[in-house]
C-alpha positions in Angstrom: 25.3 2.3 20.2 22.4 4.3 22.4 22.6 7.2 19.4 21.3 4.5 16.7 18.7 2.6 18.6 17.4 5.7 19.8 17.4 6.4 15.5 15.6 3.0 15.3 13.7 3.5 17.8 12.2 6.8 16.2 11.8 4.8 12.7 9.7 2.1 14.2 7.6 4.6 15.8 7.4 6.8 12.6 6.5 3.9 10.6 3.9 2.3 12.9 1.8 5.9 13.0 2.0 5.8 8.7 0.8 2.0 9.3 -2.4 3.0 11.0 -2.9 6.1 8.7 -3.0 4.1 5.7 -5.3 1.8 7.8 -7.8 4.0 9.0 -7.6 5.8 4.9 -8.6 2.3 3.6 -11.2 1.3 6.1 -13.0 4.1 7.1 -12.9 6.7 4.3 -14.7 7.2 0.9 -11.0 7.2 -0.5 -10.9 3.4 -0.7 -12.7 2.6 -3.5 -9.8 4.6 -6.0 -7.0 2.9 -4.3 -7.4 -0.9 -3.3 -7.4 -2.5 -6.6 -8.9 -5.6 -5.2 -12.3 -4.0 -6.3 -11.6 -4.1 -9.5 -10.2 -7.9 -9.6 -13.9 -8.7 -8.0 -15.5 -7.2 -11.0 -17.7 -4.9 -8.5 -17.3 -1.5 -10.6 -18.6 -2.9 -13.5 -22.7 -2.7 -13.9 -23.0 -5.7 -16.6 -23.9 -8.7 -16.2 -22.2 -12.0 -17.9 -23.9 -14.9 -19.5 -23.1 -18.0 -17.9 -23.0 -21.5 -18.7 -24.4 -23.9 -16.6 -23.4 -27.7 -17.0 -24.9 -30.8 -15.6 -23.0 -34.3 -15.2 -25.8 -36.5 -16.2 -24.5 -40.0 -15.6 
C-alpha cells in the first residue's frame, strides 16, 4: 500500500507543476493569443466592424 501512494503521491505532484506551467504559458506569455480560443468567440481578431440595428419600444 506505501509503494502506490508514494506512485500517487508523485502523480499529484507531477500534475500540479504541468497545472501552473500551462498557467503561467496562458497568462504571462505572448503565446496566449494562438491557443485560448476564447479570443476568437469574442470576435477580438477580427478588425471589421458590424452594422447594427438599433430598436426602440415606442409605446
Amino acid at each position: 500500500m506505501k509503494t502506490i501512494e508514494r506512485i500517487l503521491w508523485k502523480l499529484v505532484l507531477i500534475q500540479f507543476i504541468f497545472l501552473l506551467l500551462a498557467q503561467f504559458l496562458l497568462l504571462y506569455t505572448p503565446f496566449a493569443p494562438y491557443v485560448v480560443k476564447v479570443v476568437q468567440y469574442e470576435g477580438v481578431t477580427k478588425n471589421s466592424m458590424t452594422k447594427a440595428v438599433e430598436t426602440f419600444d415606442r409605446p
